[in-house]
C-alpha positions in Angstrom: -5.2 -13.3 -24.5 -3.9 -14.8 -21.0 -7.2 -13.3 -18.5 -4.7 -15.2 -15.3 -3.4 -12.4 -12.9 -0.4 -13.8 -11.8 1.0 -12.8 -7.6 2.7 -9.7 -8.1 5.2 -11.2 -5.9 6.2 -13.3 -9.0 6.9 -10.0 -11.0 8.6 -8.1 -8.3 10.7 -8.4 -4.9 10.6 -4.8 -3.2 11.8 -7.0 0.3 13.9 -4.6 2.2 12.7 -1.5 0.1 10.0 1.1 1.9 7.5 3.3 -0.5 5.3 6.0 0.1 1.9 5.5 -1.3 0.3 8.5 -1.3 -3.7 9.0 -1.3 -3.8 5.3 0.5 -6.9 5.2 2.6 -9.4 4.9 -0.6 -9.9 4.0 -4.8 -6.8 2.8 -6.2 -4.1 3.9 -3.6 -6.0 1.1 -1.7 -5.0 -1.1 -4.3 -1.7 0.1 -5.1 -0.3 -0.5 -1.4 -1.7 -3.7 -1.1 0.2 -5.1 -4.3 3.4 -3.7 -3.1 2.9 -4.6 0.3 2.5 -8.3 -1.3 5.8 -8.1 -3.1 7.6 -7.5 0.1 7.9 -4.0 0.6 7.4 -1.7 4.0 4.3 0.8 3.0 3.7 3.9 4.6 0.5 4.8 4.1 -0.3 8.4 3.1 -3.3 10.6 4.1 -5.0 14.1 4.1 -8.1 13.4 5.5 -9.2 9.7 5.5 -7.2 8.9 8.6 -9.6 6.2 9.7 -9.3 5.1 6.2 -5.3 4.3 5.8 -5.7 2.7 9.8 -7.9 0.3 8.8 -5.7 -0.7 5.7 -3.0 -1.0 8.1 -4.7 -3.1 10.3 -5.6 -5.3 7.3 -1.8 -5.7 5.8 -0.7 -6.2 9.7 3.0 -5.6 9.1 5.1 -3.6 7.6 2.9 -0.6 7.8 3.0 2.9 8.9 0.4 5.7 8.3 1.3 9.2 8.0 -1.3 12.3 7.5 -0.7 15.5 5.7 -1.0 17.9 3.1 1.7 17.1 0.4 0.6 19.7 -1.9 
């Protein structure tokens, strides 16, 4: 079995696309915006509580990035 991760970019091109991540300012909705933030794609990053949390991902990715908060239940 092949253990090499390749770039997601290499899998996927989500340039000029936009998804909502929600649950994005901790655990794997961390991960998940980052990867599709490295194929190309605009994230917003969705919050209840943890607004501190998705800011400081944004400030991470840099651009391409908006954080929204609220309850999407």
């Amino acid at each position: 079995m092949n253990s090499t991760i390749k770039p997601v970019s290499e899998l996927l091109n989500l340039e000029n696309h936009v998804v909502l991540v929600t649950g994005s300012s901790s655990g794997i909705g961390v991960g998940i915006a980052k990867r599709l933030h490295e194929a190309g794609a605009s994230v917003v990053l969705h919050c209840n509580t943890n607004r501190a949390g998705a800011e400081a991902l944004a400030r991470e990715l840099k651009e391409r990035v908006f954080v929204v908060q609220g309850d999407v239940q």
